[in-house]
C-alpha positions as CSV (number, residue, x, y, z in Angstrom):
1,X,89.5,83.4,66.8
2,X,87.2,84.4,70.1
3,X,85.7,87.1,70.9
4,X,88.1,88.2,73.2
5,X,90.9,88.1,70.5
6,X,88.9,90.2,68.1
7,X,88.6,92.4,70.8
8,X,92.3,92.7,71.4
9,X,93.3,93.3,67.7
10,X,90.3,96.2,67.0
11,X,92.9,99.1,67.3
12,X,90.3,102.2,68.1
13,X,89.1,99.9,71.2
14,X,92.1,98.8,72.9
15,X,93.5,102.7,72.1
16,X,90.5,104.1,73.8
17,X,91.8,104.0,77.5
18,X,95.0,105.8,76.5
19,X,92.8,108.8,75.7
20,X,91.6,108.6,79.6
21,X,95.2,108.2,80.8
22,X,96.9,111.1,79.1
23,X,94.3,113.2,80.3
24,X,94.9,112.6,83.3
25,X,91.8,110.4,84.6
26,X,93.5,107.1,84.4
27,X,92.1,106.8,87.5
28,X,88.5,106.4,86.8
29,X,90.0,102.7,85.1
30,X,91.0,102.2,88.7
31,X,94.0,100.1,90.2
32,X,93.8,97.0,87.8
33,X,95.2,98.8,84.9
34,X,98.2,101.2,84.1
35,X,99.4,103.3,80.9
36,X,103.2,102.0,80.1
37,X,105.1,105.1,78.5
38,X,107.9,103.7,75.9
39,X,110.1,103.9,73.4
40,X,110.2,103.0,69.5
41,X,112.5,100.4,69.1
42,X,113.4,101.7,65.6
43,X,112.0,105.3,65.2
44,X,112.4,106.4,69.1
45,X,109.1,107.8,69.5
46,X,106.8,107.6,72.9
47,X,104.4,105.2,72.5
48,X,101.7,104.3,74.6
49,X,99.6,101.3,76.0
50,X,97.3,100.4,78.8
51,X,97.8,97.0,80.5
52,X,96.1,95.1,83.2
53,X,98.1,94.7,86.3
54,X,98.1,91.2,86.8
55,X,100.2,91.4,89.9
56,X,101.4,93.7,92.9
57,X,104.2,91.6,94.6
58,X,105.4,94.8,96.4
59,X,105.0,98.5,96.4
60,X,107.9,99.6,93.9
61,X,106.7,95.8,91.4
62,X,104.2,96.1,89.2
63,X,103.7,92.7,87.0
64,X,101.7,92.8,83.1
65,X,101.3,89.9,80.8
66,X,102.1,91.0,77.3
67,X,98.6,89.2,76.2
68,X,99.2,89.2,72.5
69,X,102.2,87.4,72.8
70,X,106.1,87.9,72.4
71,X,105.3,90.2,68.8
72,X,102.9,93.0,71.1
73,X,104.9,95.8,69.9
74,X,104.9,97.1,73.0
75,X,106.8,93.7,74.7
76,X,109.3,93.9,71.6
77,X,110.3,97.8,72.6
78,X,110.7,96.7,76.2
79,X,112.8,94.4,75.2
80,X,115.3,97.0,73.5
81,X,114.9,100.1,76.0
82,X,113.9,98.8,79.8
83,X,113.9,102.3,80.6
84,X,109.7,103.1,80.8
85,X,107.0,105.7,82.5
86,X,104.2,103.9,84.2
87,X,100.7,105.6,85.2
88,X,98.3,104.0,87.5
89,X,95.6,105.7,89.8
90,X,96.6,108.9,90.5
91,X,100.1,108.8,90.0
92,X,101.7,109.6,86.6
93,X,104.4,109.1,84.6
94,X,106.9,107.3,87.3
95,X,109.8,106.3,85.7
96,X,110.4,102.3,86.1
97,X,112.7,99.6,84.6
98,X,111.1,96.6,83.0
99,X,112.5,93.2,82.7
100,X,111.3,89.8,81.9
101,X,110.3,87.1,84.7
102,X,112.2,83.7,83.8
103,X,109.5,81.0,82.4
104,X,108.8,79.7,85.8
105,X,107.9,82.3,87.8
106,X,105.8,83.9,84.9
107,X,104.2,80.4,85.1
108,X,103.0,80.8,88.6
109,X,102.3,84.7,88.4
110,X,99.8,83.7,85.9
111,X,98.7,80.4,88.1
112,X,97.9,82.7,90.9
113,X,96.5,85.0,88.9
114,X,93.8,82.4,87.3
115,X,93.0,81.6,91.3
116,X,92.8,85.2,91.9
117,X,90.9,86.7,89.5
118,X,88.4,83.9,87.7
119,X,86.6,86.2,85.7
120,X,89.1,88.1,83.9
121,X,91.2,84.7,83.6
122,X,88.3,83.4,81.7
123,X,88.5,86.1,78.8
124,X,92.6,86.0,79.1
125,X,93.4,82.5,78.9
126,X,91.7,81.7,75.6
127,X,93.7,84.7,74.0
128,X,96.9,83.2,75.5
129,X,96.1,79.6,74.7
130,X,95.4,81.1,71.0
131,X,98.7,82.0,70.1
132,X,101.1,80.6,73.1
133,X,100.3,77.2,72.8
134,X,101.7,76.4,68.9
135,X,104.5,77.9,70.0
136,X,105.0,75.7,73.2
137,X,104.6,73.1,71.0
138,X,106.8,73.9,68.7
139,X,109.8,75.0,71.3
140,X,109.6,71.8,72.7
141,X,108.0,73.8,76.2
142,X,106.6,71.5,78.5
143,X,104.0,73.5,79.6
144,X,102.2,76.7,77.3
145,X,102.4,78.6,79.9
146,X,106.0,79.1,80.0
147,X,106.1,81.0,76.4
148,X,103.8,83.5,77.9
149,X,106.0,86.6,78.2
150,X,105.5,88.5,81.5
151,X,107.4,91.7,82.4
152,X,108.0,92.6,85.9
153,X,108.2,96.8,86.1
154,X,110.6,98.4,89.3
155,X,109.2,101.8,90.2
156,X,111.9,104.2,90.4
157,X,110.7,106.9,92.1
């Protein structure tokens, strides 16, 4: 497991920014990340977690990569309840509806993104390749990017 990974899974870390977010200076994170408001799958509950927007394809879009893979709990609630509250910058809790990009356009959000962003793409794609590419392998996928989940989120308001 890298660094990065360890990093990922150390739950008072990646917990941290939420503390920032709710309140009320997700801001100082600046534009590249967001706090996604949603619901328990089983118990209900808000639950909270901050992503890195990986893409902006318009002004109501906002596109995350669920970087632990298709068991984030996070991706799994999505999944169940598309209904979500997204806060980024200065705006808070703005209702949006998530859904999942088909395999080939979350292949070339995250192509462009590698171009894009190098640096981050550097710590990111080892944690992908990790756990995405046994299970390309193993779905028969012909490329390990095409397991990656990405979730598209449609500002409402």
């Amino acid at each position: 497991m890298n660094l990065a990974s360890r990093l990922l899974r150390t739950r008072w870390l990646v917990r941290a920014p939420i503390t920032l977010f709710r309140a009320g200076l997700g801001f100082v994170l600046g534009p590249r990340f967001l706090m996604l408001q949603h619901r328990g799958r089983l118990s209900g509950a808000a639950r909270y977690v901050v992503l890195e927007v990986t893409d902006r394809p318009a002004p109501d879009r906002i596109v995350v990569v669920s970087g632990m893979g298709p068991t984030a709990q996070w991706y799994r609630n999505v999944l169940v309840e598309a209904r979500v509250l997204v806060s980024t910058g200065t705006r808070r809790d703005v209702r949006a509806l998530a859904h999942v990009l088909p395999p080939d356009e979350a292949a070339a959000v995250l192509d462009r993104y590698a171009r894009e962003r190098p640096g981050p793409w550097a710590a990111l794609r080892p944690v992908l390749t990790e756990w995405a590419a046994p299970l390309a392998a193993a779905g028969g996928a012909e490329r390990w990017e095409h397991v990656v989940p990405v979730v598209e989120l449609q500002l409402l308001d």
